[in-house]
Structure formats: C-alpha cells, structure tokens
C-alpha positions as CSV (number, residue, x, y, z in Angstrom):
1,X,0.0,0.0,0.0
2,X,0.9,3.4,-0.6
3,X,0.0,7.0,-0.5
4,X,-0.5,7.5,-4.1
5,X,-3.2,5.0,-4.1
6,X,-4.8,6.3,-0.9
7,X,-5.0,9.6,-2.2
8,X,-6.7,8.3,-5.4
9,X,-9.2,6.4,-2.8
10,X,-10.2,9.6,-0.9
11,X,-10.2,11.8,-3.9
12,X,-12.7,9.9,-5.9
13,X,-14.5,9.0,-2.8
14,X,-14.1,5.1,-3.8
15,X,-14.8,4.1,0.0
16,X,-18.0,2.5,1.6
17,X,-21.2,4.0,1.4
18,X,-21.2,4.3,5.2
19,X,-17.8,5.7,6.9
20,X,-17.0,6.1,10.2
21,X,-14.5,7.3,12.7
22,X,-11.9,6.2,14.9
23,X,-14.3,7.6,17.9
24,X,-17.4,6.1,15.9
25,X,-18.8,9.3,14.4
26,X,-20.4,9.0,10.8
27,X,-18.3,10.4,7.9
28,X,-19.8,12.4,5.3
29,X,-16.9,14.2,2.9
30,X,-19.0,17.2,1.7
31,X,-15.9,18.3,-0.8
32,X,-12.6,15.9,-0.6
33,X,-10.6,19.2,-0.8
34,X,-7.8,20.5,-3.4
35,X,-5.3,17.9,-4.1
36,X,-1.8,19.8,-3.0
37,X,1.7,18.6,-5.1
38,X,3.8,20.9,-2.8
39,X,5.0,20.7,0.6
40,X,2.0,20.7,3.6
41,X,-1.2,19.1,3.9
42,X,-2.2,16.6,1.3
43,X,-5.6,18.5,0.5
44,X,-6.7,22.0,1.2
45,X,-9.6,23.5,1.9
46,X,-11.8,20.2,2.4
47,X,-15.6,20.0,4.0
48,X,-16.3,17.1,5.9
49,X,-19.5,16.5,8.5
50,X,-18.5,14.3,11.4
51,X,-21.4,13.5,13.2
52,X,-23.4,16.7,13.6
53,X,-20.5,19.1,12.9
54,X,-19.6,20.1,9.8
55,X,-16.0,21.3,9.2
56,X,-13.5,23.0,6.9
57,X,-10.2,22.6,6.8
58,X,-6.8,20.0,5.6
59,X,-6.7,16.6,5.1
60,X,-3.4,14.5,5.6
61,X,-2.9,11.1,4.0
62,X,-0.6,8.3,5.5
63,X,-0.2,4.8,5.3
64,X,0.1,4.2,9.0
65,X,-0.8,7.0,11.6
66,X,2.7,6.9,13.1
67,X,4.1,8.5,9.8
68,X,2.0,11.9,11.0
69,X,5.5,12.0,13.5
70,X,7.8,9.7,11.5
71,X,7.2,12.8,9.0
72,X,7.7,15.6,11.7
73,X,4.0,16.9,11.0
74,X,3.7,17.3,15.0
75,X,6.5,19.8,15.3
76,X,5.0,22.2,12.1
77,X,2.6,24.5,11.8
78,X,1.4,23.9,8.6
79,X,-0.2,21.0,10.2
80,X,-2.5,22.8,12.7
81,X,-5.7,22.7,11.0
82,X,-5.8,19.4,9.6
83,X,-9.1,18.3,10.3
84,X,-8.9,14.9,9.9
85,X,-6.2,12.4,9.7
86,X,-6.8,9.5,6.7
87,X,-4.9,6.4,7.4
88,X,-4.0,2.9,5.9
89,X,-4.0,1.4,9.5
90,X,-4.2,3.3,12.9
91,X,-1.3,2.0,14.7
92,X,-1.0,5.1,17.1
93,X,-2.8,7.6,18.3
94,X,-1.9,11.2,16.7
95,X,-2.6,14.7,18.7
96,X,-2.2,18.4,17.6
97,X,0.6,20.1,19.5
98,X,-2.1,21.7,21.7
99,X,-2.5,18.3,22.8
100,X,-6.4,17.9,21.2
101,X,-6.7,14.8,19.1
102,X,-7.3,14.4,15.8
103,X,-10.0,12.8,14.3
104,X,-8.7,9.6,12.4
105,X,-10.6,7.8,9.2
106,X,-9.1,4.2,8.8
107,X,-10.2,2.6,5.1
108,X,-8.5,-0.6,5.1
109,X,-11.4,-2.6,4.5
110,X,-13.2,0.9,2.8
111,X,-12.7,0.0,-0.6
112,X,-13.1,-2.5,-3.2
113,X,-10.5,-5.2,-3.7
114,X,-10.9,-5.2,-6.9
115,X,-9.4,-1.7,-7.3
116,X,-6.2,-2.1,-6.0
117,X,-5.4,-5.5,-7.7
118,X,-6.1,-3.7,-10.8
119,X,-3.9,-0.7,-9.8
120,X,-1.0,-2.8,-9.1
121,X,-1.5,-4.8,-12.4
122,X,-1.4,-1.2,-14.1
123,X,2.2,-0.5,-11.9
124,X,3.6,-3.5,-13.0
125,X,2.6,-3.7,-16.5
126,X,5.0,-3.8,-18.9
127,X,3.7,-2.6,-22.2
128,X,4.0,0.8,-24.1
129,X,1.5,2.4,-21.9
130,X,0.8,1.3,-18.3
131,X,-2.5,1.0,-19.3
132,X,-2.5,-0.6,-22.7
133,X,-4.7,-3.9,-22.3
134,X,-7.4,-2.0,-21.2
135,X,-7.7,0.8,-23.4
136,X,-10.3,0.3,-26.4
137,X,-10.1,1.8,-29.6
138,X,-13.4,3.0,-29.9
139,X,-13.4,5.3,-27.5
140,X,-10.2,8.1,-26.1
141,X,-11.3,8.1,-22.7
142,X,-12.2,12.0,-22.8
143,X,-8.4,12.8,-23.5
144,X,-10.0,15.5,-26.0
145,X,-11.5,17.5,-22.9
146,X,-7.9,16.8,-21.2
147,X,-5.7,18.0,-24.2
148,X,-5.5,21.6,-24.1
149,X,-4.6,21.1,-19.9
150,X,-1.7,19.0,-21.3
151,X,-0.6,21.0,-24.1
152,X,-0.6,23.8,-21.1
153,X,1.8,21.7,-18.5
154,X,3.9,21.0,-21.8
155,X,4.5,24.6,-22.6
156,X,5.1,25.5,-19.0
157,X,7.4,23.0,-18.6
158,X,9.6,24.3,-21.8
159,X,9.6,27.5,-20.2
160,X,11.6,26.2,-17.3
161,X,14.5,26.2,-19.9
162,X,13.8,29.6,-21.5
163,X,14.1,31.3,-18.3
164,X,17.0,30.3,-17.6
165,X,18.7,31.0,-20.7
166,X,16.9,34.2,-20.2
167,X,18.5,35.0,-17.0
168,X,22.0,33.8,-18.8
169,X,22.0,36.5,-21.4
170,X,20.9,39.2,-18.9
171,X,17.6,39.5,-19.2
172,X,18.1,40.5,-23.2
173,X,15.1,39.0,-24.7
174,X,16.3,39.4,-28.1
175,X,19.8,37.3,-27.5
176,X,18.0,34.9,-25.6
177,X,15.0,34.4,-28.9
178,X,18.7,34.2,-31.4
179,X,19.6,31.5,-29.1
180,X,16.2,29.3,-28.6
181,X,15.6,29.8,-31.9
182,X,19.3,28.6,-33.2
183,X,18.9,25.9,-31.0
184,X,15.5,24.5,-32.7
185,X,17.2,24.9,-36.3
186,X,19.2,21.8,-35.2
187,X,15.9,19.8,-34.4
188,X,16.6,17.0,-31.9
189,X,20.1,15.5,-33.3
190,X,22.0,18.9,-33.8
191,X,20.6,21.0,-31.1
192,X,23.3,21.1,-28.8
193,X,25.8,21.9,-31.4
194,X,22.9,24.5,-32.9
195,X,22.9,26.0,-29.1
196,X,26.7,25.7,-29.0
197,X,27.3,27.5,-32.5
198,X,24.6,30.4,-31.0
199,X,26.3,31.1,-27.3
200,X,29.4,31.3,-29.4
201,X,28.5,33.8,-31.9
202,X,26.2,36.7,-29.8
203,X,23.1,38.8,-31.3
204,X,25.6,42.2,-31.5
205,X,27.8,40.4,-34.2
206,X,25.4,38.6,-36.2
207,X,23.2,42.1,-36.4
208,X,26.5,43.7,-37.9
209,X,26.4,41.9,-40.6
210,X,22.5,41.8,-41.3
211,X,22.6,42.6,-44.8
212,X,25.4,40.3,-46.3
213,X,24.2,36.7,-46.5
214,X,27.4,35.7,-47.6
215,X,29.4,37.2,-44.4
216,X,26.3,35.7,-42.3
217,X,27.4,32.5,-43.8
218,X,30.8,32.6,-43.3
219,X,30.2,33.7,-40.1
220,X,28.3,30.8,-39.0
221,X,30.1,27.9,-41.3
222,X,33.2,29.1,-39.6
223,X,32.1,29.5,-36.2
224,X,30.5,26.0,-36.5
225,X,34.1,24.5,-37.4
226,X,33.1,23.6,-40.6
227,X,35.2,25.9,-42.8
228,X,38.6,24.4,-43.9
229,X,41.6,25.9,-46.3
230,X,41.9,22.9,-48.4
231,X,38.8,23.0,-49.6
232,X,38.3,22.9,-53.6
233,X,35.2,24.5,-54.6
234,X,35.5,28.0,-54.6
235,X,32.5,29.0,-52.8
236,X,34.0,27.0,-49.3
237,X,37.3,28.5,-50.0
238,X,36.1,32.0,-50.4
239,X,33.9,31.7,-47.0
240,X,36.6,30.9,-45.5
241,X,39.3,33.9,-46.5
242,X,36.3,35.4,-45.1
243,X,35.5,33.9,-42.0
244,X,39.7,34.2,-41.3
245,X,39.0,38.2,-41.5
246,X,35.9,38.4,-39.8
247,X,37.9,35.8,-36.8
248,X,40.5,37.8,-36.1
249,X,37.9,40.8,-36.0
250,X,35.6,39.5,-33.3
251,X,38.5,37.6,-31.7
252,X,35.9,34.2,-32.2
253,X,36.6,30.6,-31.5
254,X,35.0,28.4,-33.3
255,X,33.6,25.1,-32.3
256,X,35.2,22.0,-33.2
257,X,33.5,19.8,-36.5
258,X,33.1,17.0,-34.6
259,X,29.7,18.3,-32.5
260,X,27.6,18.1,-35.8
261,X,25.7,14.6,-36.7
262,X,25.2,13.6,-40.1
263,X,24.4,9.8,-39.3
264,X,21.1,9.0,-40.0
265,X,19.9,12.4,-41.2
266,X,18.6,12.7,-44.5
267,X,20.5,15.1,-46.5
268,X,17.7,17.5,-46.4
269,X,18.2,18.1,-42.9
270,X,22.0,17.5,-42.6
271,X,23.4,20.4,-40.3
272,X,25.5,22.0,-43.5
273,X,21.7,22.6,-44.7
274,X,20.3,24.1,-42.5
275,X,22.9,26.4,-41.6
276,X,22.1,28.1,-44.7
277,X,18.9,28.3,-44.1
278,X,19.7,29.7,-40.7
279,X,21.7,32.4,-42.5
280,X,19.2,33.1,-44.4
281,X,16.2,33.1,-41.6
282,X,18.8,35.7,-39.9
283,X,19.4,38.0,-42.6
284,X,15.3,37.8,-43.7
285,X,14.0,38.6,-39.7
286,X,17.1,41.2,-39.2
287,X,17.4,39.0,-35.8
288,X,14.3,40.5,-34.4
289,X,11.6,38.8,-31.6
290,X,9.9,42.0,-31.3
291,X,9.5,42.4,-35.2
292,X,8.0,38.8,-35.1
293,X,5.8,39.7,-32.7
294,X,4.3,42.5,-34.8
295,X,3.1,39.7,-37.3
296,X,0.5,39.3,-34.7
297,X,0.1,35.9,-35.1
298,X,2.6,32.5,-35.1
299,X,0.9,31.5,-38.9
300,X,2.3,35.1,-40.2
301,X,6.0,33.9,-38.3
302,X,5.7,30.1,-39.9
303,X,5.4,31.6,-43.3
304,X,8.4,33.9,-42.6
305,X,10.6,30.2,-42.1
306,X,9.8,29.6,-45.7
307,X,13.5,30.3,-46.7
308,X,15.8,28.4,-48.7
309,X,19.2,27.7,-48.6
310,X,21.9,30.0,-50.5
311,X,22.2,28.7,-54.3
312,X,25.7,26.9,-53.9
313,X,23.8,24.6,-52.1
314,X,21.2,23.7,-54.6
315,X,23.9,21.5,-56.2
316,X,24.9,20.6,-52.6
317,X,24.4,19.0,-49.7
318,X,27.9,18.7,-48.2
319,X,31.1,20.9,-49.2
320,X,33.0,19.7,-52.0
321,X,30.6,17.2,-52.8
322,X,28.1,17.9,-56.0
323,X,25.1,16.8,-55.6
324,X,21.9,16.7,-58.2
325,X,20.4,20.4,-58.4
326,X,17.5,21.1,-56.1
327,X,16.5,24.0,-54.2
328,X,17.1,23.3,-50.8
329,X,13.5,24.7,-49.1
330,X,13.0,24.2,-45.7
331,X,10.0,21.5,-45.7
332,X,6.5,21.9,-44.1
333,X,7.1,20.0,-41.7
334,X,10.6,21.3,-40.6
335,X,8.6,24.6,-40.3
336,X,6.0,22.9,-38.1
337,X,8.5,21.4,-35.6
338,X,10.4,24.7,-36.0
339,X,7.4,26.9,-34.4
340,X,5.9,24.0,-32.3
341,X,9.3,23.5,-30.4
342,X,11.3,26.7,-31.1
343,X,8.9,29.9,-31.5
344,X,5.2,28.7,-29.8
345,X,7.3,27.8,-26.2
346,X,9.0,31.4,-26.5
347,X,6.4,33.4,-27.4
348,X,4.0,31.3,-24.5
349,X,6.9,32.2,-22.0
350,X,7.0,35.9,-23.1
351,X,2.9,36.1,-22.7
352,X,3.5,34.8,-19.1
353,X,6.2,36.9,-18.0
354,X,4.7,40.3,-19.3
355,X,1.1,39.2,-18.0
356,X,-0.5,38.9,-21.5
357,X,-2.7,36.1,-21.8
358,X,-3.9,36.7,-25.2
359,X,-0.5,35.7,-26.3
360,X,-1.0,32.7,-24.6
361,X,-4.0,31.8,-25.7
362,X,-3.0,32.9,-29.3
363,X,0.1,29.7,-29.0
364,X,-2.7,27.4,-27.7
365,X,-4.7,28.4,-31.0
366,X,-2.5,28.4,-33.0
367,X,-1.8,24.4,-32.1
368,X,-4.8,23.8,-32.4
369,X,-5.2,25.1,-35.6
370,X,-1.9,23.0,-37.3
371,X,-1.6,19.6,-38.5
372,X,0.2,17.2,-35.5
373,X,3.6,16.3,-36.3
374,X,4.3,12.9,-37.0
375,X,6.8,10.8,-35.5
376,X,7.2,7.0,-33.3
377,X,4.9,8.0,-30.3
378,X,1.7,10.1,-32.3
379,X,1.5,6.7,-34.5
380,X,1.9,4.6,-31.7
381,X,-1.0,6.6,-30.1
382,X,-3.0,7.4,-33.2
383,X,-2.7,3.0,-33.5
384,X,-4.5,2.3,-29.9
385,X,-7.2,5.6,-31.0
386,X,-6.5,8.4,-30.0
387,X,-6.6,12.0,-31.8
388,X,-3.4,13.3,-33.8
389,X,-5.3,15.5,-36.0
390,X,-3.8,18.8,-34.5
391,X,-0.3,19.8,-32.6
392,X,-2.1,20.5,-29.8
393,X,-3.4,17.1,-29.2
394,X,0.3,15.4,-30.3
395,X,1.8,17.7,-27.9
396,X,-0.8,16.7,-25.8
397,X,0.1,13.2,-25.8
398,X,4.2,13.5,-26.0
399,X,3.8,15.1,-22.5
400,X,1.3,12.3,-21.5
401,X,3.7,9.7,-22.3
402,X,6.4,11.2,-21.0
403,X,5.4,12.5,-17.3
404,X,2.8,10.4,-16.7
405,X,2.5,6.5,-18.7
406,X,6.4,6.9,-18.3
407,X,6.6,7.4,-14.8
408,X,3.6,5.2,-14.0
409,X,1.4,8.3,-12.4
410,X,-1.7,6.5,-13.8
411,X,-3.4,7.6,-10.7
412,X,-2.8,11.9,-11.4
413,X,-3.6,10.9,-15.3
414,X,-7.5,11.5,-15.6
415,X,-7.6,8.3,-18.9
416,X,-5.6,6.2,-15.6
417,X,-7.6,6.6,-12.9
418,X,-11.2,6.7,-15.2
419,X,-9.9,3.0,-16.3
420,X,-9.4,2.1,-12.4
421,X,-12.5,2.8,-11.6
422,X,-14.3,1.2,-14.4
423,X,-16.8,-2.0,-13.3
C-alpha cells in the first residue's frame, strides 16, 4: 500500500457508502478538498461533516498513523488545521501540539478489492503504456477534454529552460530568442551543437552583418568549425578567407567539426543545410523577436521560415561534394516542428512573463489550428485511438507519455484513474 493509491481512494470517494471514525462518528466528505503537489497538507480547503459538525479545513494522508511524527507533522505548523487524519491502519494515536486529538478515518477494508489489484496490475505492467490492455479503440477516454490542460503543462514545462537561458543572457530578450531559436534549427540531433554554434556567436555580431548573407554564412560555417583551407570549390574556399578576416575581428573561437551529426539524417536536414537556411532566416528577420511579434500571429511567423538555402547549395548537400540540383527549401514539416518547439514555447513564455494572456491563448490556437507532427509516439498513439489531428493534441500526448505513462502516475492521469475505476 501506498499513499498515491490512498490519495486516489479519498479523492474519488471510492470508499464505503457508510464511513465512520476512529471515535465512531459518521463520515460524510462534503468536498474531498484540493489535491496539493507541494510541501504541507495533502488537501486544502476540504468540507467534511463528522457527526453533527460540519467542518472545513486539511486533510493529511498516510499509510500508518505513526508516519503523521515519523514525517515531523507534530513539530510544524502547517499541520495545525488538519481536520482529519486519513490512514491505511491506525497503529497510534496522533494529537495536535495543543495536545487535542485528531479525528482519524481508517479505510483498510473501505474499498473495493478489486481496485487495488487492478492498480498494481497497471504498476507492474509492462507494455508501451501502463494501461495498454485496457484501453479500447473505440473510445479516447475524454483525452479530448484533457488536451489543451496537457498542451498547457507541456509549454510551461519548456519554459523552465527559457528562463534560464533568459537569466544567462541578462535578461536580453532578443539574445535569448537568437539562441532558442538557433537551438531548434538543429531539431533534436543537432541541437546542442545548434545551441553551442549560437552562445558562441552573440546577437551584437550577427546584427552587424545583417545585410550580407554571404558574411552571415561565413560567419556561421566558420564558427560552426566547418570551414577548412583545403577546400576545392570555390565558394568554401572563399567563406573561408572570409571567415579568417571576420575571426581575427571579433576575436571568435570556433567550435570544433566533430559536435555536428550527419548519421542518420537525411541530406535534407544535414546540419551544412540548415545552416544556410539559418543564414538566411537571420538575414530575412534582421534578428528581431519584437518584429515577429508585430506579425500578430505565429501563422504570419511560420510563413516567414519559408526560406531556402543559398544557391551553392542547390547543387549541394555537403562541401565539395556535387550533388543533383535542387533548391534546398525548408519542408513543411521542418517549419512545423520549428514553431511547435522553437517559436510557440518562446512566445507562450514571453505572454507569461509580461502578464498577456492573449499571447497565450493565441500559441494554444494556434496548435490547435496546425496539423500534428508525426513521429514514433503520435503513430503509436493514433494506432490504440487516439486524436493526432492537431499539434495541440500530439503535444498533448508526448507530454502524457512522458510524465505520466512513463513514470507510471496513472493515478494523477484522468484516462488512468477513469480506467481504475471502471466496473
């Protein structure tokens, strides 16, 4: 038994129809209270009647009653107006530290059997999902009504990042955009050399050279280590002369080669590509957040990530090395993960931080309103039926899986503890 499971219990109110009391007195919960996931009382603000009194206050969850002082609850003051005590088994008595007992609820015995069996079958399950053998296609288990809340908690968690790299360039919003940004161009394979080439390369020398895609590229090919003297083609050799000059100007030190991945990529999205485009995406914005923002929304920013690569690389995909002749576009869907990941998590952060929820809600529309991207997990979750028609709902589900059917907290997941409780 734990506490988790307890929790769920008195929660959901799966206990007998008739509770009582430690001292005997019938148990009514009015309002189980507000769950708490921080430090004090397990639920706030709860309304019980005990016999003919009818009270408001915390309720603290334990396995055994002991654990109220194993846990130090007797000595803080956060405990004071717990009104009642929920326990596993009462294997003490437990006072306030004006000496007044507390009232005690014991529900061993209070529940169905059948529930926790099926709760530990869900912890120990092995599958994809905790609860994969239960879940039937026909129906999503109102994760619909649940998606936008998850979509939410993704964003805010991405945000945790942001504001720190915030805080790292000094509160600059613009350096800290060049740098999120940078770091999405590089997707999930390159985005710690993307990040890398970005801290090494600041806002105030990429704006100097605004104008000149060519320097831009040079710039960012050297920086990235990528730029070598024995090159053949003319173009490489000729970004570097350049890159030598602007070196020694900035006093820059590039990153080594060896950061960038090229295994398994397609050449469309090899790191020597999407540099370019970077270049170009720099030179196209001027390097501006606050000029994005004027688009008003995130579809007028997508279409502004439309760019494609300089022409030497339309015969390219690696220095040196000819290639058939293609325009080298970014792709749809490279602009979709682009915003989803890069710009919709910035510009969700900067709504919060400057108290403007309409910029907020504007990300969430936006989501909602373009196509899911599609990886693994959305067609391992579109497979057992559930929605992937929209990024909000994929992002929706990439956050499910990973902080809740990863970490086995079916009993916080409202599809986890619906399935529990099913006849």
């Amino acid at each position: 038994m734990n506490e988790a499971f307890l929790s769920y219990l008195w929660k959901f109110r799966h206990l007998s129809q008739e509770i009582r009391t430690e001292s005997g007195d019938i148990l009514i919960i009015m309002h189980p209270g507000v769950q708490n996931t921080d430090g004090g009382p397990d639920f706030f603000n709860a309304r019980l009647r005990i016999g003919e009194t009818t009270w408001a206050g915390n309720v603290e969850i334990h396995v055994l009653a002991s654990d109220w002082y194993r846990h130090g609850h007797h000595t803080n003051g956060a405990y004071d107006h717990a009104i009642l005590h929920v326990v596993y088994e009462a294997d003490r008595k437990v006072y306030h530290q004006n000496g007044e007992p507390i009232q005690t609820l014991v529900i061993k015995n209070q529940f169905p059997d059948w529930l926790y069996d099926r709760y530990l079958r869900m912890m120990q399950a092995q599958q994809w999902i905790p609860c994969m053998n239960q879940l039937d296609s026909d129906e999503n288990y109102g994760f619909s009504m649940w998606a936008p809340a998850l979509a939410v908690e993704r964003l805010e968690y991405k945000t945790n990042s942001i504001r720190l790299l915030l805080t790292s360039c000094g509160n600059d919003w613009e350096e800290a955009f060049y740098r999120h940004l940078t770091s999405s161009f590089g997707l999930k394979i390159n985005n710690l050399a993307f990040e890398l080439l970005a801290k090494s390369l600041p806002l105030k020398i990429i704006r100097q050279h605004i104008g000149d895609l060519f320097q831009m590229e040079a710039l960012l090919f050297g920086q990235a280590g990528m730029l070598d003297k024995n090159y053949r083609d003319p173009y490489p050799c000729e970004l570097f002369r350049e890159y030598q000059f602007l070196r020694d100007k900035y006093s820059l030190c590039p990153l080594t080669g060896n950061l960038w991945k090229f295994l398994r990529l397609r050449p469309s999205n090899f790191p020597t590509i999407r540099i370019s485009q970077l270049a170009g995406f720099l030179c196209h914005s001027e390097a501006q957040f606050f000029k994005l923002l004027d688009h008003g929304s995130l579809n007028g920013v997508a279409e502004g990530l439309n760019i494609t690569a300089s022409t030497y690389w339309n015969t390219h995909f690696l220095f040196d090395k000819p290639a058939v002749d293609q325009q080298k576009t970014m792709g749809q869907s490279c602009i979709t993960l682009l915003v989803i990941n890069g710009l919709a998590p910035f510009l969700f952060f900067y709504g919060l931080e400057k108290d403007q929820p309409a910029i907020c809600q504007g990300v969430l529309s936006f989501l909602e309103q373009t196509t899911g991207e599609i990886n693994a997990q959305t067609n391992r979750w579109k497979e057992v039926g559930f929605p992937v028609d929209n990024a909000m709902k994929t992002q929706a589900l990439l956050h499910l899986k990973q902080f809740y059917c990863d970490k086995k907290r079916c009993l916080d997941c409202r599809i986890g503890s619906r399935l529990l409780a099913l006849p």
